[in-house]
C-alpha positions in Angstrom: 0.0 0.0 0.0 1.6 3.7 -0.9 2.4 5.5 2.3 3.3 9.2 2.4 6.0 9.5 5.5 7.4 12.3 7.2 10.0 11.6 10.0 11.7 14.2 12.3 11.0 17.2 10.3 12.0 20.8 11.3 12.1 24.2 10.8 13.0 27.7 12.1 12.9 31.3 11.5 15.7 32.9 12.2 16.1 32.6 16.6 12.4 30.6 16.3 11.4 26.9 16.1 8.8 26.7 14.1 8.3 22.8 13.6 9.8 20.4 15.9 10.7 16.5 15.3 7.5 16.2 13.6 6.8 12.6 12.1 3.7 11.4 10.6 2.9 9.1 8.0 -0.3 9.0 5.8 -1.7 5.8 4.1 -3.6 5.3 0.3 -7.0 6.2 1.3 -6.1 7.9 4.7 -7.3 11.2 5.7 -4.5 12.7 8.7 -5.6 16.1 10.3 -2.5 18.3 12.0 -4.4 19.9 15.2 -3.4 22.5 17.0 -3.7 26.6 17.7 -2.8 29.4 15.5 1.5 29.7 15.2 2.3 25.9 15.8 3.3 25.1 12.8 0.9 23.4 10.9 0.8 24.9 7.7 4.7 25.1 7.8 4.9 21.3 7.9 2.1 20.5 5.1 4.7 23.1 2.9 7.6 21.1 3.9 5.9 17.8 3.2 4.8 18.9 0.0 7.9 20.6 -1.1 7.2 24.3 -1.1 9.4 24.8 1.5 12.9 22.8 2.2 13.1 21.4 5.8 15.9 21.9 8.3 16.1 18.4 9.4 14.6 15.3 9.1 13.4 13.2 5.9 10.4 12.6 3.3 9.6 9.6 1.6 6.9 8.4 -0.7 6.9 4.5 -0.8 10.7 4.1 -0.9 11.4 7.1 -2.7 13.3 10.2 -0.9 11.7 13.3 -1.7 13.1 15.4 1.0 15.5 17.4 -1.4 13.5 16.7 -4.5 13.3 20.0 -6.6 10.3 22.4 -5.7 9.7 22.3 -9.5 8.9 18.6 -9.3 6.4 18.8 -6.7 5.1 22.2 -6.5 3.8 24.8 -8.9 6.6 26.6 -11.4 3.3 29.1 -13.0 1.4 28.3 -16.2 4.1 29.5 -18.6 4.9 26.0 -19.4 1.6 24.8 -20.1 1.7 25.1 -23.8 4.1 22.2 -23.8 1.6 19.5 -21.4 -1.2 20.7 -23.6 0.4 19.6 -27.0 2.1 16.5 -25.1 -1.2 15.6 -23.4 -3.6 15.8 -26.9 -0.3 14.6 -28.9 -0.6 17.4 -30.8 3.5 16.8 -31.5 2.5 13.2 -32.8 -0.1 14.8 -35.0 2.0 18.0 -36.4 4.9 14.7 -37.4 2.7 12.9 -39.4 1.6 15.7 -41.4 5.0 16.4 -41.9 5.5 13.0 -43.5 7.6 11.9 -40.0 7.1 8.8 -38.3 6.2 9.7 -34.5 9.1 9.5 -32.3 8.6 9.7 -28.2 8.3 12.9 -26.5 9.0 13.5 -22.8 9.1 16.1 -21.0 12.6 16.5 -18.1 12.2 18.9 -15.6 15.9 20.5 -14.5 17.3 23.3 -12.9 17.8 26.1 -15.3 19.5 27.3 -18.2 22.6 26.4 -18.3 21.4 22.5 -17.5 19.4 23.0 -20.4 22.2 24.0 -22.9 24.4 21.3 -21.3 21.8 18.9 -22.8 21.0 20.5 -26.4 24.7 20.3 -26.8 25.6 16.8 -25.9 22.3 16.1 -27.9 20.1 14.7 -24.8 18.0 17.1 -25.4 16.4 18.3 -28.5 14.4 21.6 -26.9 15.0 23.4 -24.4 12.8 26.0 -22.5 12.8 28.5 -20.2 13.0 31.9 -19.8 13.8 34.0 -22.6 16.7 36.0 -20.3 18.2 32.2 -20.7 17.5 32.0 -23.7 19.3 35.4 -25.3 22.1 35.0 -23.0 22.8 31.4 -24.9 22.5 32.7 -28.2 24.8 35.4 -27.7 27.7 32.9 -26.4 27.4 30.7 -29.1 27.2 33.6 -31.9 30.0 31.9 -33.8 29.6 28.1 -32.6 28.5 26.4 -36.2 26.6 24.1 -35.6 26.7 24.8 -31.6 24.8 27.8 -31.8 21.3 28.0 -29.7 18.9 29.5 -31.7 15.6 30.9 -30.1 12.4 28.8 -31.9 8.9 29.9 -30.0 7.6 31.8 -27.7 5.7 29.8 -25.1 3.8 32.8 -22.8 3.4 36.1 -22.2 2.7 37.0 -18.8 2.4 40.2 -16.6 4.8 39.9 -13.4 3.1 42.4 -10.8 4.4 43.5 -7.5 2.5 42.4 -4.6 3.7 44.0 -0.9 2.3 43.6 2.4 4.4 46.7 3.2 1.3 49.2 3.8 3.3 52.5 3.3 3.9 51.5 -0.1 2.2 53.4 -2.6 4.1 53.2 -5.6 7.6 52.1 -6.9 8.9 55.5 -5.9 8.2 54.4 -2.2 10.0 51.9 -2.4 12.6 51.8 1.1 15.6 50.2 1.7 15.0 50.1 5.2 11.5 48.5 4.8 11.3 46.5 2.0 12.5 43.1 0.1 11.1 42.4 -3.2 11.6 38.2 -3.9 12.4 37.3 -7.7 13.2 34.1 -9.0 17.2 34.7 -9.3 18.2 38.2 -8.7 19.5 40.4 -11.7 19.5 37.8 -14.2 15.6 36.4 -14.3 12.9 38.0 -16.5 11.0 39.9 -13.9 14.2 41.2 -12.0 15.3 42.7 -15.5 11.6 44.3 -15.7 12.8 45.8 -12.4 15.6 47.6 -13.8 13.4 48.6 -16.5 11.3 50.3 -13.9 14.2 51.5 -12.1 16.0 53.1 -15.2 12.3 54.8 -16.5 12.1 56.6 -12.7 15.4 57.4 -12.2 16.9 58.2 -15.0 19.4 56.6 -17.9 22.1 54.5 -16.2 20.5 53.5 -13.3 18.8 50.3 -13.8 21.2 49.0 -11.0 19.2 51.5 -8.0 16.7 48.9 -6.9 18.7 45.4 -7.2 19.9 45.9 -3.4 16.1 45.4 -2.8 15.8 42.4 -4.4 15.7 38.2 -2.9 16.4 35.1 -5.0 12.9 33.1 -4.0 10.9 30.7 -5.6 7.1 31.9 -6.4 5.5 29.6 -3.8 8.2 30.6 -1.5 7.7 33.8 -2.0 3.3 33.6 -1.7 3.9 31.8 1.7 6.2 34.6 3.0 3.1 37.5 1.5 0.3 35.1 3.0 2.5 35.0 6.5 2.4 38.8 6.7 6.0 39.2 5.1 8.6 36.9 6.6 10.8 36.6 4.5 10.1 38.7 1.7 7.3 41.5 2.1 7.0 42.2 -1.4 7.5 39.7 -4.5 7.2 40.1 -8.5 4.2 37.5 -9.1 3.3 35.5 -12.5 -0.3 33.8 -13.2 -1.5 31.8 -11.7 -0.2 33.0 -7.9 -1.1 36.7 -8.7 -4.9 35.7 -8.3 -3.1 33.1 -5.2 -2.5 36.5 -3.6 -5.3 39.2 -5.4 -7.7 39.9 -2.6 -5.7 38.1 0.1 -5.7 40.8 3.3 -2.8 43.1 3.9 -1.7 42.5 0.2 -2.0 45.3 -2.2 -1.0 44.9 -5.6 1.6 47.7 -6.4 2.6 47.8 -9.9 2.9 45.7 -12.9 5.1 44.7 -15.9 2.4 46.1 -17.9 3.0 49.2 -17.1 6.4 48.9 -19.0 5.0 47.3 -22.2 1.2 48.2 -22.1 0.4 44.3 -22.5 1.2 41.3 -21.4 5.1 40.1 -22.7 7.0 36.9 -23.7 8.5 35.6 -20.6 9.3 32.1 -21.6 10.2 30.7 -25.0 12.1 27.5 -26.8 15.4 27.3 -28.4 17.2 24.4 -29.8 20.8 23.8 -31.5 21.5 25.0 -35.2 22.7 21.1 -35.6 19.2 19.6 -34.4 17.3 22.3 -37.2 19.5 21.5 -39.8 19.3 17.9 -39.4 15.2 17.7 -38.7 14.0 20.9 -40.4 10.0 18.1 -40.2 10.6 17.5 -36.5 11.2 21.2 -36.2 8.3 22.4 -38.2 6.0 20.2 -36.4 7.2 21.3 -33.0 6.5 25.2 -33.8 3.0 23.8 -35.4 2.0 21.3 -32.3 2.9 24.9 -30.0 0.5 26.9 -32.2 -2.1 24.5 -31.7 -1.7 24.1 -28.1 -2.0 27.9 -27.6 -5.0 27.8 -29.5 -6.3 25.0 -27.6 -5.7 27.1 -24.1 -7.6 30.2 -25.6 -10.7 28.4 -26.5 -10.8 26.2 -23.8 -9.2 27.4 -20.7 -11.2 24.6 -18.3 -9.5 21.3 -20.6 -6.4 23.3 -19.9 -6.9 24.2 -16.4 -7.1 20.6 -16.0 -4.1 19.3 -17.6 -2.3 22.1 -15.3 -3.2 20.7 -12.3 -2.6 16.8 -13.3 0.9 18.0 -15.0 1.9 20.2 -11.9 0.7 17.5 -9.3 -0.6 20.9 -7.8 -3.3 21.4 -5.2 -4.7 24.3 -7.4 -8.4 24.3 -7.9 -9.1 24.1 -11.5 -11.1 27.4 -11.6 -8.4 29.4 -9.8 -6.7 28.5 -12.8 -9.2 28.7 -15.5 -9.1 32.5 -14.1 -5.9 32.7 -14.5 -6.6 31.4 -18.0 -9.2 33.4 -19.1 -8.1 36.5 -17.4 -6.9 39.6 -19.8 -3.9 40.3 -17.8 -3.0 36.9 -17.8 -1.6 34.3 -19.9 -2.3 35.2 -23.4 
């Protein structure tokens, strides 16, 4: 029988304990309620079972596998950017788009990995065909490999364009002029180098002038998005402010003592590309069908998202393992600012 087990999990807060040798283990078919009052810890150690939050000590394990240091992109929610890609992999859209190209369908699976520069690690030793991510990522890798023949990255699709929008719990902040180094810390996936941290300095160089896109990184946090909504939703621990894609700006919209404060629309007057594709010049030269059907089997899952947002709401939540209600993300979906 699958069993869900937890044993000797912990976890501070700087000088305070918040979870203590918990251990717990849950059975196929078992419901387990965590009692207790307000501040002991309870939702702390459903975010560390889960994975939104790393634990101090002790271990996880489902059946006999470790999850304990299993990345939070594996078990939680990395935002609906990627959905274009479990959409056409889900209706095998990219089996479809190969046989009109007069290609014999070859397997398609989707790996998971830390970032970038694991994905151009794989498109060059050719384990993987595509890569995707953000499109920071990608532009960086097409620069470097300007004059690599056959080495060379080259961009392919856009997957999503997304608003980021600041979200504080800091309630003298107004507006990005308000801004305090005293008071605030804004979280972003990686500081300086990620999309919304460059729409930072964008802000920052459009208020203060030519030059200084630089004046508001000292602000800024590396922290994952559900890292940074639990730190919001616990009144600002560690972050008070964070730069939030779909579908955990309408996690936070409405949540009290959280005030949206600006968005990446502002910058562009829409919506823009945050994530995209890119593959070797090798892998297009070699398979200019598999190629073509790739772009094609993205066109049609972006088509399939805009006409029906509740099929791909669904295949969300079953891709991402997430405990997302379907609607919140058929919002998400269907919402103007959002993923378009």
């Amino acid at each position: 029988m699958t069993a869900l087990r937890a044993v000797g999990l912990a976890k501070s807060y700087k000088a305070r304990q918040v979870v203590r040798d918990l251990s717990l283990e849950v059975k196929n078919g078992e419901v387990v309620g965590l009692l207790g009052p307000n501040g002991a810890g309870k939702t702390t150690a459903f975010y560390m079972i889960v994975g939104l939050i790393p634990c101090d000590a002790g271990r996880i394990h489902l059946d006999e596998k470790d999850l304990t240091f299993l990345a939070v992109h594996k078990r939680a929610q990395l935002g609906l950017g990627y959905l274009p890609l479990y959409v056409a992999d889900v209706n095998h859209l990219f089996e479809q788009r190969m046989r009109e190209q007069g290609v014999a369908p070859v397997p398609v699976e989707i790996v998971h990995v830390a970032g970038g520069p694991q994905i151009n690690d794989g498109l060059l030793s050719g384990n993987f065909d595509m890569g995707s991510g953000g499109y920071t990522a990608m532009m960086v890798s097409w620069d470097k490999t300007r004059n690599a023949g056959d080495s060379r990255l080259l961009g392919v699709t856009a997957l999503s364009s997304v608003p980021y929008d600041l979200f504080s719990t800091d309630a003298q902040l107004t507006s990005m002029k308000d801004l305090s180094r005293e008071r605030d810390k804004i979280g972003v996936p990686s500081v300086k180098v990620s999309v919304p941290a460059i729409y930072l300095q964008m802000e920052a160089e459009r208020l203060f002038g030519t030059g200084k896109h630089t004046a508001l990184d000292d602000l800024t946090v590396s922290l994952s998005q559900p890292d940074g909504a639990i730190s919001l939703l616990s009144g600002g621990t560690t972050v008070n402010g964070y730069l939030f894609s779909p579908p955990f700006i309408q996690q936070v919209t409405g949540k009290p003592g959280i005030r949206r404060i600006w968005s990446s629309n502002e910058l562009f007057g829409s919506p823009a590309t945050a994530l995209t594709t890119w593959t070797t010049a090798k892998f297009q030269r070699e398979n200019p069908k598999l190629f073509a059907a790739f772009v094609a089997a993205i066109r049609d899952a972006m088509a399939l998202i805009a006409n029906d947002p509740k099929q791909a709401a669904a295949i969300y939540v079953k891709a991402e393992k997430t405990k997302a209600e379907p609607a919140l993300i058929s919002v998400a979906l269907v919402c103007l600012r959002g993923l378009r």
